[in-house]
Each structure stands twice: as C-alpha cells, then as structure tokens.
C-alpha positions as CSV (number, residue, x, y, z in Angstrom):
1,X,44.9,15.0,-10.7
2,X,42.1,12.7,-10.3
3,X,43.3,9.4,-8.9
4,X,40.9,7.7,-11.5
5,X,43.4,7.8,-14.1
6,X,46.4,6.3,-11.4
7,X,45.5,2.7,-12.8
8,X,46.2,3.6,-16.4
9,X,50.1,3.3,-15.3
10,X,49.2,-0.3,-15.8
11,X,48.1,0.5,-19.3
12,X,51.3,2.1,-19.8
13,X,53.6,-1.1,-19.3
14,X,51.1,-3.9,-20.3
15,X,51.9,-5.9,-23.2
16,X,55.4,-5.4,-25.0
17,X,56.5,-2.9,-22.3
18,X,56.3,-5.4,-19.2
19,X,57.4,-8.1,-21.9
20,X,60.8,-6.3,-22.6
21,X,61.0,-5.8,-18.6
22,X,60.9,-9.5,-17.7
23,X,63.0,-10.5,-21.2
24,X,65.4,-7.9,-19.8
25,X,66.2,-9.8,-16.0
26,X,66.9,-12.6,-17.9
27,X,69.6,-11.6,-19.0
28,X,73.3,-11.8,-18.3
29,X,73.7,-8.7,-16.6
30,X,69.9,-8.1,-15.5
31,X,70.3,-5.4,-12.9
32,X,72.4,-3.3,-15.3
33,X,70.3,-3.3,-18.3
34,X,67.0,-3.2,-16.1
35,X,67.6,0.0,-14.5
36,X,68.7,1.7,-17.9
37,X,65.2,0.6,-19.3
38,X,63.9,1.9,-15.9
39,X,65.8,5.2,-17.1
40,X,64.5,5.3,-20.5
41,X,60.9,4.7,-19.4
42,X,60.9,7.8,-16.5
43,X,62.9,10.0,-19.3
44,X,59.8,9.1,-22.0
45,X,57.3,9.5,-19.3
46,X,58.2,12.5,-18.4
47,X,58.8,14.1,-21.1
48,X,55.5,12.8,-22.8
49,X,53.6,13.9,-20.1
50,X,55.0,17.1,-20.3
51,X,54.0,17.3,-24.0
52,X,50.5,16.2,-23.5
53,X,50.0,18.7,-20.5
54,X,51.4,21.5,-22.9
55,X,48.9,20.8,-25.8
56,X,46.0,20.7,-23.7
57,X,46.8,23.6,-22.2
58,X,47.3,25.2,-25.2
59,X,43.7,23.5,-26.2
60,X,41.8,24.5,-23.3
61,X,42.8,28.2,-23.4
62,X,41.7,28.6,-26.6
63,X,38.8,26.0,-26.3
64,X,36.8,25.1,-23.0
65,X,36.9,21.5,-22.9
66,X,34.0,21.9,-20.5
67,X,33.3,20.5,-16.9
68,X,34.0,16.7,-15.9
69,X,30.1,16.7,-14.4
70,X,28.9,17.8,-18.2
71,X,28.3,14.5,-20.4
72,X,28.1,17.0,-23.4
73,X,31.4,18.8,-22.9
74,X,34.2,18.5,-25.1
75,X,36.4,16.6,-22.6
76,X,33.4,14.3,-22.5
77,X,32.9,13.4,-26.3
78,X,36.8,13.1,-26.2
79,X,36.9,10.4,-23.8
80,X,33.5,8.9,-25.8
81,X,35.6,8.5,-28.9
82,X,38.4,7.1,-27.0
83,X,36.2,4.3,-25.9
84,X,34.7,3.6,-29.2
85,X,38.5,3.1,-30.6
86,X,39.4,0.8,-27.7
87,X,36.4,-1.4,-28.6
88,X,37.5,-1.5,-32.2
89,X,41.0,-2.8,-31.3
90,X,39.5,-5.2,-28.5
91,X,37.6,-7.0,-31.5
92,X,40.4,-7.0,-33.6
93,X,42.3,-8.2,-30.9
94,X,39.8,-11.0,-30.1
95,X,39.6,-11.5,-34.2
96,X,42.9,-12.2,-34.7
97,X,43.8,-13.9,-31.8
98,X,44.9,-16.9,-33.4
99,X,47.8,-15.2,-35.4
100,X,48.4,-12.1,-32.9
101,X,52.0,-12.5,-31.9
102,X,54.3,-10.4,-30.2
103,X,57.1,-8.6,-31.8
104,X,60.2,-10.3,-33.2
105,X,62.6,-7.9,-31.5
106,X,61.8,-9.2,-28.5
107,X,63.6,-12.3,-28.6
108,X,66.9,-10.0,-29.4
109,X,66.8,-8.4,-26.2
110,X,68.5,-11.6,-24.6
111,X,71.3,-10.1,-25.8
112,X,70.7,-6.3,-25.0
113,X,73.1,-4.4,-23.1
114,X,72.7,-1.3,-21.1
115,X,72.4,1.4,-24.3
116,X,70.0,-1.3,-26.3
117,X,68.2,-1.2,-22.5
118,X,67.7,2.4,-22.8
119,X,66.9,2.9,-26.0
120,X,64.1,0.6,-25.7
121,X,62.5,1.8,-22.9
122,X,62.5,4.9,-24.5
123,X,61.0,3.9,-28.0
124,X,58.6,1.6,-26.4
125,X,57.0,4.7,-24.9
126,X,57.4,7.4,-27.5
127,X,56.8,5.3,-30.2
128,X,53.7,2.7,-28.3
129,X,50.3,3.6,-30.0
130,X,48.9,2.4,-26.6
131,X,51.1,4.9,-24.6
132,X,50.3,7.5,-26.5
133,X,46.9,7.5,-26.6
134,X,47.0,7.0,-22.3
135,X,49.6,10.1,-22.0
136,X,47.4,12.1,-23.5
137,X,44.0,11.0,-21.6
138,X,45.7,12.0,-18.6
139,X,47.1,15.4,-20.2
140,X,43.1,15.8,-20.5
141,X,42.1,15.0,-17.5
142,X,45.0,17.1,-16.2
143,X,43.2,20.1,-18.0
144,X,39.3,19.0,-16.8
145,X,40.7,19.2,-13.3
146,X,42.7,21.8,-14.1
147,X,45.7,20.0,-12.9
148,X,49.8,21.6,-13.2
149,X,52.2,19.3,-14.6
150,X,53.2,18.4,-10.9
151,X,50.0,16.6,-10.4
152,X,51.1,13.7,-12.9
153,X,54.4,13.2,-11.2
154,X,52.1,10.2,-9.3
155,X,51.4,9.0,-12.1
156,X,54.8,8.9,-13.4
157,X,55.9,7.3,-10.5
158,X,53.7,4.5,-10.6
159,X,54.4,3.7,-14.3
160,X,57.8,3.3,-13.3
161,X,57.2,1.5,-10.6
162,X,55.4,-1.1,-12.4
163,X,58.0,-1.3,-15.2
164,X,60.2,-2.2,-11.9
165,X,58.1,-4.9,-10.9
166,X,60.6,-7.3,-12.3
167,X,63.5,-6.2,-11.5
168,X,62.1,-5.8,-7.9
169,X,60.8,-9.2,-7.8
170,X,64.7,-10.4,-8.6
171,X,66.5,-8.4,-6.1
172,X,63.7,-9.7,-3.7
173,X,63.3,-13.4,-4.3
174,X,66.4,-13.8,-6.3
175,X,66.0,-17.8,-7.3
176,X,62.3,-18.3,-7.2
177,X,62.3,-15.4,-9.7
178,X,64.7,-16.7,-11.9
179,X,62.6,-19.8,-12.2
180,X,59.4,-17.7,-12.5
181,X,60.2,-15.2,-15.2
182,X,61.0,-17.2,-18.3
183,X,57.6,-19.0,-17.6
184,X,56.3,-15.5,-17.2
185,X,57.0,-14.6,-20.2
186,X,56.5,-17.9,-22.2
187,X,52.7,-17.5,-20.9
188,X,52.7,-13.3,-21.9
189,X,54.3,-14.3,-25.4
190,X,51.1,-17.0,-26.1
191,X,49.0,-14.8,-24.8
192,X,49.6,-11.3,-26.0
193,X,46.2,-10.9,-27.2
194,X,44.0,-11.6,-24.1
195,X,46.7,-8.8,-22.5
196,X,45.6,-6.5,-25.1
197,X,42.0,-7.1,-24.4
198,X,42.0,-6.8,-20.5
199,X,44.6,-3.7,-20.8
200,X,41.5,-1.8,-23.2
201,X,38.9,-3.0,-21.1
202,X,40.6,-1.6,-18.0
203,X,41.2,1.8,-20.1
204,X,37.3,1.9,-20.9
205,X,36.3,1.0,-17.3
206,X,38.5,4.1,-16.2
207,X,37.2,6.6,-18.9
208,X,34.4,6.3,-18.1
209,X,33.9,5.6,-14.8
C-alpha cells in the first residue's frame, strides 16, 4: 500500500467520528463504552475495507484501471472526480457555515452505554458518506499498487488508533483530560464546519499528491 493514503485515517474519524469519541469519555463509565466504540469502529473498518478491496478487484480484472504514473488512466480520472466532489462540499461547507451544526444525536450519547457504544461506532463508519468515499480510495489505490487486503491492515490500525486518541489521552493524563475534553468538544461542536473543510482539503492534498 502506498503510505500516501496512511493520513486519510484522519479522514476517517474527523468530524462526528472523533466527536462521538471525546462525548463518549465523558461519560459515566468512559473506559467501558469507549473501547466498545473502539470495537465497532475496527469491526466497520475491516469489514469495509474488505468490501472495497473486493470490488476493485473485481473492477480491475475486468477493467485496467491503468498505472499510478499515467495522468490519463482510469484510476487517475477516478481520483480527478473525487477531488472535484470534495471541492463542491468544501464550498457548501464554507456556504453554510453559519447554520452547519453537528448532529442532534450527539448530545444522547452522554447517556450511551456499551451496546449504544458499539452500535455507533459501527454506523458512523458504514453509514459516514465521508468514510465511504475514503474506504474506497484506498480499495483503489490498493488495486493501482496492486496491493492484497493485508496491506490495508496499517491503515486500519491507524484509524483505530486515532479513534483511541481519547480514550488514551484519559488513561494517560486522567484529570487534565477530564478538564480538557468537554472544552474539546464545545470548540469541535461550534466549529464542525471548518473540520469539514480542513478534513477535504487534506483528502485533496493526498489524491493528488
């Protein structure tokens, strides 16, 4: 796997992902319900990678998606389409940033407990336009390089990882972050829009770079 496409774990768990991570160790019972989102998010992961890597193996076998040093392949014009629809949501983004909030199921997961933990972990992943659309640029690039299924696992390891980030942060520095992460996410929920807009711009930087 080329290591260009390591960064887009960051992608994966920016906005409402990280969001629910922080609201999560919060909580009551924070370590509990934080590592059953941490399960929910390597199951979806996984298993989404493992559909992405499928269909574009399926793709490539029956069309050549060309060679990454060819700027008129058909990996290529992939990746140039996937940039133009980043820059369409990063001025819709910018647009709307005045009424862009972030999702009112949020604020339940004060309350969550280890299944509701899971299950949104899960979801957030499989169901995440943002997700999706960075599982299967990496299935892609998978198939450019031609890439097994093994080669994502470092990628799948550093989307978790960074969903842990939290949850790491409490175990580590257990008062100063139980000061830090309701400001943390005070700041994230008034400001879900510029994270949109740096997330895409780091997405575009990485496609094509």
């Amino acid at each position: 796997m080329s290591l260009q496409v390591l960064p887009l774990a960051i992608t994966m768990m920016a906005g409402p992902q990280i969001m629910s991570a922080i609201i999560l160790v919060t909580t009551a019972r924070a370590v509990r319900v934080s590592l059953a989102f941490l399960l929910g998010v390597l199951i979806a992961v996984t298993v989404g990678m493992a559909i992405s890597r499928g269909v574009f193996s399926l793709v490539g076998s029956s069309v050549s998606l060309g060679k990454p040093s060819d700027n008129t392949s058909l990996g290529k014009i992939i990746q140039y389409v996937l940039v133009a629809l980043l820059v369409a949501g990063i001025l819709r983004n910018y647009v709307k940033r005045a009424t862009v909030k972030p999702p009112k199921w949020l604020g339940t997961l004060m309350n969550a407990g280890p299944r509701r933990a899971f299950k949104t972990g899960l979801l957030l992943i499989f169901l995440m336009p943002s997700d999706i659309l960075v599982m299967l640029t990496v299935g892609a690039n998978l198939e450019h390089h031609h890439a097994g299924f093994g080669s994502a696992a470092v990628f799948i390891a550093a989307t978790v990882l960074i969903a842990a980030l939290p949850l790491l942060a409490l175990l580590l520095f257990h008062r100063r972050a139980q000061g830090a992460m309701p400001a943390v996410r005070d700041w994230m929920n008034t400001h879900s829009w510029l994270i949109n807009i740096i997330c895409c711009l780091i997405f575009i930087v990485i496609i094509l770079a």
